[in-house]
MISEDO-175118 format. One record per residue (C-alpha): residue number from 1; y, x, z. Coordinates in pm, whole numbers, plus 50000, padded with zeros to 5 digits. Layout:
+-----+-------+-------+-------+
| num |    c2 |    c1 |    c3 |
+-----+-------+-------+-------+
| NUM |     Y |     X |     Z |
...
+-----+-------+-------+-------+
***
This chain:
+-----+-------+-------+-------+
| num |    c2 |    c1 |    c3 |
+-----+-------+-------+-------+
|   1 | 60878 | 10187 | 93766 |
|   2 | 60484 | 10240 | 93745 |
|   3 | 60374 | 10410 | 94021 |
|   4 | 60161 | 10768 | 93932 |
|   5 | 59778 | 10695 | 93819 |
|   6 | 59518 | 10931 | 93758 |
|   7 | 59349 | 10917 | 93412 |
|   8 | 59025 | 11021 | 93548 |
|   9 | 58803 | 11013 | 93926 |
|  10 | 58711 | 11349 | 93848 |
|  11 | 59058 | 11522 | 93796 |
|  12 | 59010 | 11920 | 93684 |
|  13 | 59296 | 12194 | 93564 |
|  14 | 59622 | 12257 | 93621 |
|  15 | 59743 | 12021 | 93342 |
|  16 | 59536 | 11666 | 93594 |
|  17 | 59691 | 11385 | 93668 |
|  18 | 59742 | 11334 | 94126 |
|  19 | 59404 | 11128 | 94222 |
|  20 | 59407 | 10783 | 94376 |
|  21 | 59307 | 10960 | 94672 |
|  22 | 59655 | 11145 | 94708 |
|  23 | 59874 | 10837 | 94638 |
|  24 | 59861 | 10774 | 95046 |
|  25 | 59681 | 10877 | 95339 |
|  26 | 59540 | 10515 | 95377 |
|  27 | 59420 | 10274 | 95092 |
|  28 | 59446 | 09876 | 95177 |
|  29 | 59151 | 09717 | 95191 |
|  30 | 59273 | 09337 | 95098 |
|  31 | 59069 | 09074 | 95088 |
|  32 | 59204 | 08760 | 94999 |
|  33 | 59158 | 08377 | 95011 |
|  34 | 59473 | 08259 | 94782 |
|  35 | 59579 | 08434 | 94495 |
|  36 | 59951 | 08310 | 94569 |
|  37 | 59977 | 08531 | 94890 |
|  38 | 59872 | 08875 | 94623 |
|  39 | 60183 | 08980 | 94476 |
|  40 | 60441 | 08925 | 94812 |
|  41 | 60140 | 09124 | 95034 |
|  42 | 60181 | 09409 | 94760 |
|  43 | 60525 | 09425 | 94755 |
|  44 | 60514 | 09464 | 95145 |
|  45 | 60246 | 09736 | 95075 |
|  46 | 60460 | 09874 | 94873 |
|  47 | 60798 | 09838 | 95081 |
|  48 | 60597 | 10011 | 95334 |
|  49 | 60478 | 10307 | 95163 |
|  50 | 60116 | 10245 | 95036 |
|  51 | 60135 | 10193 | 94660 |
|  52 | 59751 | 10171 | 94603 |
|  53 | 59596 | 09871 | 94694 |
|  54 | 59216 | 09791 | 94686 |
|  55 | 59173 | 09393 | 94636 |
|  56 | 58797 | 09358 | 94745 |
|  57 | 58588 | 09099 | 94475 |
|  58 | 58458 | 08878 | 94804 |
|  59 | 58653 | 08628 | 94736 |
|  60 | 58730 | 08328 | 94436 |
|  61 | 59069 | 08444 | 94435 |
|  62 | 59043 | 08835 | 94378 |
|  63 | 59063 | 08827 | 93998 |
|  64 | 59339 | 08604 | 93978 |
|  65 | 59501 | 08808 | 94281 |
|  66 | 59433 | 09142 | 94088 |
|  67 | 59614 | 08978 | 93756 |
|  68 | 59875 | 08867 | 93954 |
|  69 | 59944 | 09235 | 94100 |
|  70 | 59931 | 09427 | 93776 |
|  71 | 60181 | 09196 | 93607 |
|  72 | 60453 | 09122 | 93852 |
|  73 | 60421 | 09439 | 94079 |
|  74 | 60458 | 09708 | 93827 |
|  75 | 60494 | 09986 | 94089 |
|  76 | 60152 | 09903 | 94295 |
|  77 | 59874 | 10017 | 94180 |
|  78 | 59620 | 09795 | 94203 |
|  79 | 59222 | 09832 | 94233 |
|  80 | 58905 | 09613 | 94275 |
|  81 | 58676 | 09675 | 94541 |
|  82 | 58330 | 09588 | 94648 |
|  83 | 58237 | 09669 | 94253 |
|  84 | 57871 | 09584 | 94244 |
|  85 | 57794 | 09527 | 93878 |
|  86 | 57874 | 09607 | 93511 |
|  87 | 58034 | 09259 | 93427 |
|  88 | 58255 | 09289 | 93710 |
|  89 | 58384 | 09600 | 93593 |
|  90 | 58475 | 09448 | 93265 |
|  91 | 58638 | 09149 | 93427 |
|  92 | 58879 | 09354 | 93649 |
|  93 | 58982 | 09606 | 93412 |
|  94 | 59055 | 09332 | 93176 |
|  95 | 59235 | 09169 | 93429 |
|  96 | 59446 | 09488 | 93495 |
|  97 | 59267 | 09693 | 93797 |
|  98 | 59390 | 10009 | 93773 |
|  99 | 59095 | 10189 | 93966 |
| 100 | 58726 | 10042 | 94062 |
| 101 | 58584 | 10127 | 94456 |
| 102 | 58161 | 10056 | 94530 |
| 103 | 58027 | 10023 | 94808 |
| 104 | 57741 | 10233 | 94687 |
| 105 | 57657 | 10300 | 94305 |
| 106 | 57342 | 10274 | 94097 |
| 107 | 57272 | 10459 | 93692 |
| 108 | 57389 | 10130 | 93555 |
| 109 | 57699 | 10044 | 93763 |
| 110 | 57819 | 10431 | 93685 |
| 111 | 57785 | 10444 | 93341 |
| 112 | 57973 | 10106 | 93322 |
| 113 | 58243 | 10249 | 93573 |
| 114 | 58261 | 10574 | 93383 |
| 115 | 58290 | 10400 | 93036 |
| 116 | 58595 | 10157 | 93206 |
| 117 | 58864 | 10435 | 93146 |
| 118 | 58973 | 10404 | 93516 |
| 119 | 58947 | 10581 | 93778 |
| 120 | 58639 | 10497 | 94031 |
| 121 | 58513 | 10583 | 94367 |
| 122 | 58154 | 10544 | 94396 |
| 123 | 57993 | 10463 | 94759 |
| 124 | 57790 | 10731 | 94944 |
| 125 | 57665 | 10741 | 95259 |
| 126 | 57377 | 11057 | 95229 |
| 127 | 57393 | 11413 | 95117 |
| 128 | 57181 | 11321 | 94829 |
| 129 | 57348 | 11085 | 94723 |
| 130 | 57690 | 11331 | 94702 |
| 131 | 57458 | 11537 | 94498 |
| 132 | 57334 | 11333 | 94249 |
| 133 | 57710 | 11209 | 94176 |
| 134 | 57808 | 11610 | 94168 |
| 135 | 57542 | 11665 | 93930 |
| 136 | 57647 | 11393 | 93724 |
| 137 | 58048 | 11571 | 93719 |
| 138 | 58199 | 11319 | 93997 |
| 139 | 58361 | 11488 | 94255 |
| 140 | 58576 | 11186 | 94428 |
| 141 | 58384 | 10910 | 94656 |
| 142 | 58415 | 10625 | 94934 |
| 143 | 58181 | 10719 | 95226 |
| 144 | 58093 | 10384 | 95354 |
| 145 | 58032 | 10255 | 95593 |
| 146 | 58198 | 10534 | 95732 |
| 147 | 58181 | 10520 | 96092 |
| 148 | 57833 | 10362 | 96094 |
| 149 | 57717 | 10623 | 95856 |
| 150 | 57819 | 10938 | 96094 |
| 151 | 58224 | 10959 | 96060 |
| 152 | 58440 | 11247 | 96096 |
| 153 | 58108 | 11434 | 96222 |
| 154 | 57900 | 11381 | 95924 |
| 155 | 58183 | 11446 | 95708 |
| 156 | 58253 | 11777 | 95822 |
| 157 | 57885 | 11847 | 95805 |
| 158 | 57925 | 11806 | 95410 |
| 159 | 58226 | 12023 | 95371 |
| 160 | 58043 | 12334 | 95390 |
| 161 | 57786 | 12295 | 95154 |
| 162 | 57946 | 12057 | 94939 |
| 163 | 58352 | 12166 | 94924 |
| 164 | 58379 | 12050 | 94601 |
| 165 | 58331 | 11653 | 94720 |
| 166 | 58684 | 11509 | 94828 |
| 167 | 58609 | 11153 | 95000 |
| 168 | 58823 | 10792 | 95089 |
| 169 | 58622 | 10732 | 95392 |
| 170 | 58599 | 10317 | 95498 |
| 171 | 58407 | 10105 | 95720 |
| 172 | 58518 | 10071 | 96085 |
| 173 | 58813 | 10349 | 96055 |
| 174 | 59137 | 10187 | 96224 |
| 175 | 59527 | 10406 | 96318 |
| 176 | 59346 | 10558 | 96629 |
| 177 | 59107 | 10761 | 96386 |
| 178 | 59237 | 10771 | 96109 |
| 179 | 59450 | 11087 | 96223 |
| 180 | 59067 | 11252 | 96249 |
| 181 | 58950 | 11175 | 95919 |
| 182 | 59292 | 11278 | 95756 |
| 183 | 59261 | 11592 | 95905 |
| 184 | 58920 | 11719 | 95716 |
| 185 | 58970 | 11920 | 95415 |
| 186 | 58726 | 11695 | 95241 |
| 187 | 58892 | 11385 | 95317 |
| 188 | 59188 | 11283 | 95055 |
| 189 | 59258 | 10913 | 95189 |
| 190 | 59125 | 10681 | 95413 |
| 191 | 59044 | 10324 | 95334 |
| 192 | 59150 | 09994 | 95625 |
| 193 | 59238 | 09696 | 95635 |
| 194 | 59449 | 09717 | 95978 |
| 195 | 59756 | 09766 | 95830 |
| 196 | 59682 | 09340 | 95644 |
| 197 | 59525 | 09153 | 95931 |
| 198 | 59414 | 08833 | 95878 |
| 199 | 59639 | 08606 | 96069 |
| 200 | 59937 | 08783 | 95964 |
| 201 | 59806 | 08707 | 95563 |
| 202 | 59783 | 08369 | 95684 |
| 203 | 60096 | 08330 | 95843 |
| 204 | 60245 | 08518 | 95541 |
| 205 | 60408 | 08723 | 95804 |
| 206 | 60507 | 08983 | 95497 |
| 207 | 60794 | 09162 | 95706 |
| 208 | 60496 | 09262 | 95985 |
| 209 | 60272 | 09400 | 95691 |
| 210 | 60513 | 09602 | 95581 |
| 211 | 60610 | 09759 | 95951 |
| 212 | 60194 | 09826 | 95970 |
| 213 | 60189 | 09976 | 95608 |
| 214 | 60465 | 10178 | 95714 |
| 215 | 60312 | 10345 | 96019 |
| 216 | 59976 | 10367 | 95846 |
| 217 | 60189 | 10582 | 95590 |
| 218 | 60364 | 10785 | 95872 |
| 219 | 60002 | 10862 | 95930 |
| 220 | 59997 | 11141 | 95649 |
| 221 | 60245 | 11351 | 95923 |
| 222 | 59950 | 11242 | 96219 |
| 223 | 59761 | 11470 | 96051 |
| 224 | 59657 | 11384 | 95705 |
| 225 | 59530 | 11628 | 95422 |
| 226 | 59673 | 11372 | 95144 |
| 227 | 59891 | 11484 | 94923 |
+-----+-------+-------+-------+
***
């Protein structure tokens, strides 16, 4: 069964589709090294309770990993990270991403993301950079790097002038603080890779991923806002 997918990043009415950010409290930050390891990590991500995954393009093997993911693990829904340019949106939706994440966004990268189909999550770290996406009618973003950039402090900042913004904030965010971030009313999801450490990947230690994606899912009753 396909799991739930938003049509749009900028969900309005009664009648829209859930967001990626309410699929889970956390978002999987993957970055892998060999394609082969993609579709038993998702299905542990999955087993575990966190059905979006965000397969980061900083590596050979992400576009393979992402095709791999959308055709063998129907119920996952997949995404590519660190987006950075127009051609790379075109090569992951064609290779099945489901939703695009930036690290930060420019009038080119936008229009391509916005023109994809899928949902995205531009990168902003400023208030003017909230903003200028607001003005141009996106209301969902990753706040990166989120701990560098001010955390739960800066986010809650926003919130009063700008309640309208709903963020996936990642960058330094781990299960200790996570709870924190979940708790804002602007904060839908967080994004971490805790929950697929490296050595575990490499020891394809798939039953201990799925205990961490589990917790990091229990997270949502540590204090998350996602719904």
């Amino acid at each position: 069964m396909t799991s739930p997918l938003p049509r749009s990043a900028d969900p309005s009415g009664p009648d829209a589709d859930p967001s990626v950010l309410d699929l889970a409290p956390v978002l999987p930050v993957v970055v892998l090294s060999d394609a082969a390891d993609a579709v038993p990590l998702a299905r542990a991500l999955v087993a575990g309770g966190l059905p979006a995954i965000e397969v980061t393009l900083r590596t050979p093997a992400a576009l393979e990993a992402i095709r791999a993911v959308a055709r063998e693990v129907p119920e996952a829904v997949v995404g590519a990270g660190t987006v950075v340019t127009s051609e790379q949106v075109a090569a992951v939706t064609a290779a099945g991403a489901r939703f695009l994440v930036s690290p930060g966004w420019t009038e080119s990268l936008l229009t391509a993301m916005r023109a994809s189909g899928v949902p995205y999550l531009p990168g902003v770290s400023t208030a003017s950079e909230v903003v200028a996406l607001l003005e141009r009618g996106v209301r969902e973003m990753k706040f990166f790097p989120a701990q560098a950039a001010g955390g739960t402090a800066y986010l809650r900042s926003l919130a009063g002038p700008l309640p309208q913004a709903r963020f996936c904030p990642t960058g330094g965010i781990g299960p200790a603080t996570a709870p924190e971030y979940l708790s804002l009313p602007n904060v839908g999801c967080v994004g971490g890779s805790w929950m697929v450490p490296a050595e575990a990947v490499a020891a394809r230690d798939w039953d201990r991923i799925e205990e961490l994606a589990r917790a990091a899912a229990g997270l949502r009753d540590a204090g998350g806002t996602c719904r």
